[in-house]
C-alpha positions in Angstrom: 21.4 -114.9 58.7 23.9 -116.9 56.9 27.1 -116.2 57.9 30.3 -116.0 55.1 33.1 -118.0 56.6 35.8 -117.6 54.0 39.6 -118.2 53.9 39.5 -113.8 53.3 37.5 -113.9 57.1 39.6 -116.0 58.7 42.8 -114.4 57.9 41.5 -111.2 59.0 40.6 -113.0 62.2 44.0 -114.7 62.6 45.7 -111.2 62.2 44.0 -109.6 65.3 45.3 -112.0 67.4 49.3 -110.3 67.4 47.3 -106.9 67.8 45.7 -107.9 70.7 48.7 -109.4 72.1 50.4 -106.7 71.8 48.0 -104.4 73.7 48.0 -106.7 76.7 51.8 -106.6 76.8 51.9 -103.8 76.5 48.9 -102.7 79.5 51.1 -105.0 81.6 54.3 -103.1 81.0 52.5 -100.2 82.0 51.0 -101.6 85.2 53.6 -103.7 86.4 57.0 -101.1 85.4 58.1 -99.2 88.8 58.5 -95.8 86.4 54.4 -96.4 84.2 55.9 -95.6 81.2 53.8 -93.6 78.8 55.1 -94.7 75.9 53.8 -98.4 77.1 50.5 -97.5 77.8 50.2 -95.4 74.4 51.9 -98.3 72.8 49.1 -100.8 74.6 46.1 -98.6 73.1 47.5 -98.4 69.8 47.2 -101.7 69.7 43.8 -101.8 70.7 42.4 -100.0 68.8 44.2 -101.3 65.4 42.6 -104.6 66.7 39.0 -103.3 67.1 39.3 -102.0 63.7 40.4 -105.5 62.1 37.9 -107.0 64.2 35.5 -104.8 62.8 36.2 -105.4 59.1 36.0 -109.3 59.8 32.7 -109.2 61.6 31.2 -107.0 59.1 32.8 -109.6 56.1 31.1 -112.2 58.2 27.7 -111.1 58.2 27.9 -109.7 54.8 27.1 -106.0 56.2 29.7 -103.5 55.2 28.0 -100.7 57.2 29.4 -102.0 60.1 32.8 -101.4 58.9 32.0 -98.3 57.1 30.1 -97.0 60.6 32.8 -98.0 63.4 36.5 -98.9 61.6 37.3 -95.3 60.5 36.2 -94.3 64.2 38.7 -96.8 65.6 41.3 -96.0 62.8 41.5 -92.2 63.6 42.0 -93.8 67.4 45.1 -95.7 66.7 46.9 -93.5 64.4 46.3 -90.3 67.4 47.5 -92.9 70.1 50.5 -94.0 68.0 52.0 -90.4 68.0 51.3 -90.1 71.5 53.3 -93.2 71.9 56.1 -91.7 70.1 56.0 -88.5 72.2 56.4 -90.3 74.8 60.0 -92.0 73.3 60.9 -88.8 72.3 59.9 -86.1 75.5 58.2 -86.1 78.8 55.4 -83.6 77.6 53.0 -83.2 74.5 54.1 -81.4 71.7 51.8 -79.0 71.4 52.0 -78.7 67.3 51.3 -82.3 66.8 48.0 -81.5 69.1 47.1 -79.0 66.4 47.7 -81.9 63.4 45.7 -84.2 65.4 42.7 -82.2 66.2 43.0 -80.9 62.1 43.0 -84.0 60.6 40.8 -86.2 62.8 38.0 -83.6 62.8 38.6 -83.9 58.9 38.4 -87.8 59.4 35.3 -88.2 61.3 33.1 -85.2 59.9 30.6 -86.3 57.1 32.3 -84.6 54.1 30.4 -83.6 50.9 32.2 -86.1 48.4 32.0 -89.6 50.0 35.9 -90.2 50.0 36.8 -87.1 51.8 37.1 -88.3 55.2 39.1 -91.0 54.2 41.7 -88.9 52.6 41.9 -87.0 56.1 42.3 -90.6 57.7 44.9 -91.9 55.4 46.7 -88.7 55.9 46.2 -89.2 59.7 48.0 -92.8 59.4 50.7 -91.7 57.0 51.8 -88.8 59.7 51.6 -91.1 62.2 53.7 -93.4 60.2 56.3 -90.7 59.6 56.3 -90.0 63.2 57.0 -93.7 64.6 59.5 -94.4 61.8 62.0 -91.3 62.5 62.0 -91.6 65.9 62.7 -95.3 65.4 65.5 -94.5 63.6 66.8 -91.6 66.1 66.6 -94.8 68.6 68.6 -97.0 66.7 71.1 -94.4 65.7 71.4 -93.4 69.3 71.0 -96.9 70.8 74.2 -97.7 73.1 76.2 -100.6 71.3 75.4 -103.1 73.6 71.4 -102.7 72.9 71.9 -102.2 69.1 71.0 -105.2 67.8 67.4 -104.7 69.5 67.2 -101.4 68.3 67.8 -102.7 64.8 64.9 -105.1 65.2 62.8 -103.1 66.5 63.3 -100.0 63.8 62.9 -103.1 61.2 59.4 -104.0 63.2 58.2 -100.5 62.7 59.3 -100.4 58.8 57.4 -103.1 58.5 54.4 -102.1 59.8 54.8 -98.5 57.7 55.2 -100.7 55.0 51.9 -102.5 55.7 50.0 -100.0 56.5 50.8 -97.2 53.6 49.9 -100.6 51.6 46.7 -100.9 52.9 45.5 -97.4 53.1 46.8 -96.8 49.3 45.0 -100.1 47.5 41.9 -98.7 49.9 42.0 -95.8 48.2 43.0 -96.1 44.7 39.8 -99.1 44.7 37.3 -97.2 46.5 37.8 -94.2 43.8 38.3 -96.3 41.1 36.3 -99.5 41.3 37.0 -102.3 38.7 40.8 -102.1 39.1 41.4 -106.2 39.0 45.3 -106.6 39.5 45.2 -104.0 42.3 42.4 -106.2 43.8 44.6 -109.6 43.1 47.2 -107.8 44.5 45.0 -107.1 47.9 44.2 -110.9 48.0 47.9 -112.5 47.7 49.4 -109.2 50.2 47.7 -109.1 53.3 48.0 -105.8 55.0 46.0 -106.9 57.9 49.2 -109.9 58.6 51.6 -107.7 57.8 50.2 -105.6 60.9 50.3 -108.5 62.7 53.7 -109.8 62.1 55.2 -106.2 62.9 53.5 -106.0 65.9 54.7 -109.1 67.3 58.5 -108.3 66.3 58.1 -104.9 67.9 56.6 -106.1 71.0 58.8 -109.3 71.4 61.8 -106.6 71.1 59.6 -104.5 74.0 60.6 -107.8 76.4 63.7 -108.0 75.5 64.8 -104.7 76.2 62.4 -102.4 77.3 65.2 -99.8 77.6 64.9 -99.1 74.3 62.0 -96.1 75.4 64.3 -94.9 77.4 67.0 -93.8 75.0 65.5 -90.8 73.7 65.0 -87.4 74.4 68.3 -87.0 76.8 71.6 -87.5 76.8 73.5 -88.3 79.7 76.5 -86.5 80.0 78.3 -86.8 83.1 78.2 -88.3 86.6 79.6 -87.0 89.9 79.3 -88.0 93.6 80.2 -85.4 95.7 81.1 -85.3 99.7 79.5 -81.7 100.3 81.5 -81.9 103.9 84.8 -82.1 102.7 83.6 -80.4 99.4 85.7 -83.5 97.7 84.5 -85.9 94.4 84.2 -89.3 95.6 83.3 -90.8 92.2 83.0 -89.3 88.4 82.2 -91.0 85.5 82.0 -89.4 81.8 79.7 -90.5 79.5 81.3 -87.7 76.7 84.4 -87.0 76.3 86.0 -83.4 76.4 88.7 -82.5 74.6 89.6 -80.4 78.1 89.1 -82.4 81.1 87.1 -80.5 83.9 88.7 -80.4 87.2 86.8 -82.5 89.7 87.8 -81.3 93.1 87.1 -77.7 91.5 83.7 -78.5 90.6 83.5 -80.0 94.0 84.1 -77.2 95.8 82.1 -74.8 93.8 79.0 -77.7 94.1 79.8 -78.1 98.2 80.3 -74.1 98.5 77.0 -73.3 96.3 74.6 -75.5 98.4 76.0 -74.6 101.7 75.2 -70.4 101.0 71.7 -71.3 99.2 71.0 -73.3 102.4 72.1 -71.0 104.8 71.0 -68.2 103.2 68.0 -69.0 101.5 66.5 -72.5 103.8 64.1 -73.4 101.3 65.4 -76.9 100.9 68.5 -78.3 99.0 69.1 -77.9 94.9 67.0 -79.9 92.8 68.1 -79.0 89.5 70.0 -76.0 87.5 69.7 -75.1 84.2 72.3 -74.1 81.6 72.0 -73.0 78.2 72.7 -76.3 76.6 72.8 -78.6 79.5 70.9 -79.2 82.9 71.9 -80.3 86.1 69.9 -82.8 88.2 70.6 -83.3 91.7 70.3 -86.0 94.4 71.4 -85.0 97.6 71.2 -87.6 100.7 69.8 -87.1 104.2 72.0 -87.0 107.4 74.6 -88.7 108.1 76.1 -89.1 104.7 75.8 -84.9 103.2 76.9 -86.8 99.9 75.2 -85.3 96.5 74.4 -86.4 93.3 74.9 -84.7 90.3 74.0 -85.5 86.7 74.8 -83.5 84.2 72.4 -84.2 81.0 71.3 -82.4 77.9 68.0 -82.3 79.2 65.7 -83.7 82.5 64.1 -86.5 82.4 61.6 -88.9 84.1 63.9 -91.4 82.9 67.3 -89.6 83.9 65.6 -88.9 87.3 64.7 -92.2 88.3 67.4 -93.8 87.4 69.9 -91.1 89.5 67.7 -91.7 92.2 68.1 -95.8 91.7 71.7 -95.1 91.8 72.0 -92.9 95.0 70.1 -95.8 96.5 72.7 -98.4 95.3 75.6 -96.4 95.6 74.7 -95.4 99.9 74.3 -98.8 100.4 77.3 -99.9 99.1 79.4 -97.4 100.8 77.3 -96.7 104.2 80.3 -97.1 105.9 83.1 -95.9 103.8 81.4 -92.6 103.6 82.9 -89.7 105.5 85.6 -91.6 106.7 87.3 -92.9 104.1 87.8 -90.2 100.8 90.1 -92.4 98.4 88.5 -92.6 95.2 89.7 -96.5 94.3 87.4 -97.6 97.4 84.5 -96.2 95.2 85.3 -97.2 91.3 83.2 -100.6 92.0 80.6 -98.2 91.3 80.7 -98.8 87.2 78.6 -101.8 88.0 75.8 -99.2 89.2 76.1 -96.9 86.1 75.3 -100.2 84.2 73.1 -101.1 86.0 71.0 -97.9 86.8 71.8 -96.3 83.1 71.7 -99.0 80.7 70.1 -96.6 77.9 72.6 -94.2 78.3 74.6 -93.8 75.1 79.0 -93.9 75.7 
């Protein structure tokens, strides 16, 4: 079998090569990170399978046999476009939306069912990738609008990495589709030859995963806000640190929520002895706590607009930080300016959370 090596081929070719980049970076993010983010893993198998589908297409150029394409690419297509809005359900909350199940399971069965008119289940794949699109673009743009300042410029590359791959890929999945319903369309297929959806792909990709390295804070950002911080001598039922991540326009007292904290989980654990407060919720806020073994009787509390794995992780990172620092001020020593070195932990523990 003669095999058709043209320039067409080996561009396709050349453009899975940032795909499958990508989906290693991003299955080493996920094995290596201390937290396994989701959103890295969802990211990683996007990636994979937007490769296998490329790869696909260029095999089946090569050997002249479009049934290839025609047999496995939409199977791999309906695959990426489902794992792309689980990766951006994980940016955006710590469990599945149940709703965009529902849209999933409606228009991938739509995709991957033999329809009765030959284009159908392309129409229910292109308008698979075009919610998927719509999904990862907003909450790109949530990200960058709620980015911290400091991380902004990242945000801004990473939104434009995801523009472009919209941009690309409504490109692609349009010309597919205007062609394959009305064959003979010469400029449109000119058009396909000179832009290159498949390297457009590619290039985004590669920006979105090269601003991945740089800061891969940038998952982190949504679905909470961070709100305010307090470390609390339960003891003495005194504030040993506080910082505020919003302002309010009337300051809260700190040694009264001090006392009400210390006097709260002294009657829940006398009373109750099931174990110390984890978390309480309000109507617009909740509050996570930390609270340290013996000696210290020091808890932390974060006050957030909601809880995440995030949020959690990184109170816990700066209890840690923050008892080891202080082992032995703790308990003996209750003036607040022995403890304000402890901005350099808020940095350092919450650099996603937005001032």
């Amino acid at each position: 079998m003669a095999l058709d090596l043209s320039i067409d081929i080996i561009l396709t070719f050349l453009s899975t090569t940032p795909m499958i980049i990508s989906a290693c970076f991003g299955f080493y993010k996920y094995a290596k990170g201390k937290e396994r983010e989701r959103s890295f893993l969802f990211f990683a198998i996007t990636c994979l399978f937007f490769f296998l589908s490329f790869l696909t297409w260029a095999i089946a150029q090569l050997f002249d046999d479009m049934s290839i394409a025609a047999t496995y690419a939409p199977i791999f297509g309906v695959f990426s476009s489902i794992a792309l809005v689980f990766h951006t359900d994980a940016i955006s909350r710590d469990t599945v939306d149940p709703r965009k199940l529902v849209i999933l399971a409606v228009l991938a069965t739509g995709a991957l069912l033999k329809g009765e008119v030959y284009y159908q289940n392309y129409i229910f794949l292109m308008l698979l990738q075009i919610y998927s699109i719509i999904m990862w673009t907003y909450y790109a743009w949530k990200i960058h609008v709620n980015a911290p300042a400091h991380i902004k410029r990242r945000s801004q590359f990473y939104l434009i990495g995801v523009i472009i791959f919209a941009a690309g890929s409504l490109w692609g999945s349009m010309a597919n589709a205007v062609t394959m319903m009305n064959p003979g369309l010469v400029l449109l297929e000119i058009l396909k030859d000179y832009i290159r959806w498949e390297l457009i792909l590619g290039s985004a990709f590669m920006l979105i995963t090269v601003e991945f390295a740089r800061m891969p804070i940038l998952v982190n950002i949504l679905p909470s806000n961070a709100l305010r911080l307090s470390v609390i001598d339960i003891s003495n039922g005194i504030s040993l640190y506080t910082y505020n991540w919003v302002r309010r326009d009337v300051p809260l007292s700190e040694d009264l929520f001090s006392s009400m904290f210390s006097g709260i989980s002294i009657i829940l654990n006398e009373s109750v002895q099931q174990g110390n407060i984890r978390e309480i919720q309000l109507d617009k806020a909740k509050l996570i706590m930390k609270q340290s073994g013996a000696p210290f009787n020091v808890v932390f509390v974060l006050i957030a607009s909601k809880s995440t794995k995030a949020l959690r992780n990184a109170l816990d990172s700066f209890a840690t930080k923050f008892l080891s620092r202080f082992s032995n001020e703790i308990g003996k020593d209750n003036e607040k300016s022995k403890y304000s070195t402890s901005i350099e932990f808020i940095r350092e523990c919450f650099p996603f959370a937005i001032d």
